[in-house]
C-alpha positions as CSV (number, residue, x, y, z in Angstrom):
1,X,-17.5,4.8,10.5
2,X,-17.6,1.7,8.8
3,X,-15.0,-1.1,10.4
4,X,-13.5,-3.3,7.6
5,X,-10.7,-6.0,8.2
6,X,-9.2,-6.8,4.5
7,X,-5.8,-7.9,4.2
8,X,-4.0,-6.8,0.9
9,X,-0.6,-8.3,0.4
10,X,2.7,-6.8,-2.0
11,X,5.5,-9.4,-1.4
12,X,8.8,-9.6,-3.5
13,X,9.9,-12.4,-5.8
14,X,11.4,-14.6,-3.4
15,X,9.6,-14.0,-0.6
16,X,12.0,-12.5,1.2
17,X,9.8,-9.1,2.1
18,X,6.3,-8.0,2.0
19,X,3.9,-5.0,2.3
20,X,0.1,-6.1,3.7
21,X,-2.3,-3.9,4.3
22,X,-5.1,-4.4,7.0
23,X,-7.8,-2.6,7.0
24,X,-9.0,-1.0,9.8
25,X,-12.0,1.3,8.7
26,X,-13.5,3.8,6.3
27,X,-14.9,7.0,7.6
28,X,-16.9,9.1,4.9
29,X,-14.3,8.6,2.0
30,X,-10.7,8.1,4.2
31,X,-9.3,4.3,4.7
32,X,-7.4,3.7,7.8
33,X,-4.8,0.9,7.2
34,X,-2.1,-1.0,9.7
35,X,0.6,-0.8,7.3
36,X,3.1,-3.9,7.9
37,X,6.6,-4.0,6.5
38,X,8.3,-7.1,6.9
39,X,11.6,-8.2,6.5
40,X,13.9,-11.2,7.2
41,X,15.8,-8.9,10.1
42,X,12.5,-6.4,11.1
43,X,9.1,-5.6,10.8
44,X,7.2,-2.6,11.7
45,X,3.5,-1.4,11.3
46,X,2.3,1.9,11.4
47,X,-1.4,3.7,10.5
48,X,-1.5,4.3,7.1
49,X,-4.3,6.8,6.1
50,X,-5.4,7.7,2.5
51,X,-8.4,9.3,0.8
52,X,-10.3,6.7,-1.7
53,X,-9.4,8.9,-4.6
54,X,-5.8,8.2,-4.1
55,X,-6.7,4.6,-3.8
56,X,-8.4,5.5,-7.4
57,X,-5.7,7.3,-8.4
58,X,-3.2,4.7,-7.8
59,X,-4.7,1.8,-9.0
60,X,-5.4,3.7,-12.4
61,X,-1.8,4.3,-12.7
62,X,-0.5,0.9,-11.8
63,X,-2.6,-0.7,-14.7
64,X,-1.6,1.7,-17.1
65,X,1.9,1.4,-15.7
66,X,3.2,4.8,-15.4
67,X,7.0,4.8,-14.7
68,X,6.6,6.2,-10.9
69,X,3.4,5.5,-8.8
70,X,3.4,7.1,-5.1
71,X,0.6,6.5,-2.5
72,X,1.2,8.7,-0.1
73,X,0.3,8.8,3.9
74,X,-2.2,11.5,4.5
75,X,-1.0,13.1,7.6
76,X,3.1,11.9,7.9
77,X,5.7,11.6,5.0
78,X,5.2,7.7,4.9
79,X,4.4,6.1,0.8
80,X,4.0,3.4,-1.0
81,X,6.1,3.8,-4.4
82,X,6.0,1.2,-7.2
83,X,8.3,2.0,-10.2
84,X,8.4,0.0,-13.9
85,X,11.4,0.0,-14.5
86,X,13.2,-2.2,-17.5
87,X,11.6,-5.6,-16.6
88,X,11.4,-5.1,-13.0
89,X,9.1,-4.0,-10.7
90,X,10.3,-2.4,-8.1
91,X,8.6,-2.0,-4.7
92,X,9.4,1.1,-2.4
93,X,8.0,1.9,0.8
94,X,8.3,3.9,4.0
95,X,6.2,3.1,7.4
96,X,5.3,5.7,9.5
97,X,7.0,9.4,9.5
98,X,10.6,10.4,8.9
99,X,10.1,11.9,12.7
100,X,9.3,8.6,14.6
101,X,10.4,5.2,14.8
102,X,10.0,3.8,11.0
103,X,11.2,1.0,8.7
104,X,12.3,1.9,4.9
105,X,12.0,-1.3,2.9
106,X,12.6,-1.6,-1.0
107,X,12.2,-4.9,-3.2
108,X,11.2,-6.1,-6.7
109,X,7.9,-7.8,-7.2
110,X,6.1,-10.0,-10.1
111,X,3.1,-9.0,-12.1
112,X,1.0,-11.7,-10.4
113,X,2.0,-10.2,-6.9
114,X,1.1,-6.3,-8.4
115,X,-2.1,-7.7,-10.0
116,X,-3.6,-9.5,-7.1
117,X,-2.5,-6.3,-5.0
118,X,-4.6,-4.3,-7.2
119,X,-7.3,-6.3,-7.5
120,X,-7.3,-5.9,-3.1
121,X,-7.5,-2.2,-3.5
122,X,-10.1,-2.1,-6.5
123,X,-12.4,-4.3,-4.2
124,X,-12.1,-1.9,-1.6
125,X,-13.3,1.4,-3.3
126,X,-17.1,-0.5,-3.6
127,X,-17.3,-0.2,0.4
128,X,-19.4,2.9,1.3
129,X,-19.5,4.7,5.0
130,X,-23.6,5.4,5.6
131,X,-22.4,8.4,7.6
């Protein structure tokens, strides 16, 4: 196991909501993320566990802008979903399972935001667990 403590932040055009992802550790090739929503009326974190080939996967997707990108939680039904759509970019997300206490949160983001988000998760995939 290999204890990280990144931060990688999605927030929407005028501030008024935000994704950020803290890293909590990689274990052989699975990242282990507190996954924050945040709203002006709530906010709610839940674990947020994916393999790095989705991390891969995702990323890939986002720069060649494919309509619908989903990152989805290993073990509940919880995502991440950005979608190009017209000239927005919209922002999609559900923290923690359908089956427990969880926040669904949904706003449009910049380019700048989506880039430097990226750019978080690219700089992530270099980390390596020794196991």
């Amino acid at each position: 196991m290999l204890p990280l403590s990144n931060k990688i932040t999605l927030s929407s055009i005028d501030n008024s909501a935000k994704l950020e992802l803290a890293t909590r550790y990689l274990v052989r090739i699975k990242f282990t993320f507190g996954l924050t929503a945040v709203t002006k009326f709530r906010s709610h974190t839940s674990h947020f566990c994916v393999r790095k080939e989705q991390i891969e996967d995702f990323v890939h997707c986002i720069n060649s802008q494919e309509k619908v990108i989903e990152l989805q939680v290993n073990d509940s039904d919880g995502y991440i979903r950005i979608q190009f759509q017209k000239n927005n970019i919209i922002v999609r997300a559900q923290i923690s399972g359908s089956y427990e206490d969880n926040i669904y949160i949904e706003f449009i983001t910049g380019s700048k935001a989506l880039l430097k988000f990226t750019g978080g998760l690219r700089d992530l995939l270099s980390f390596e667990d020794a196991y």
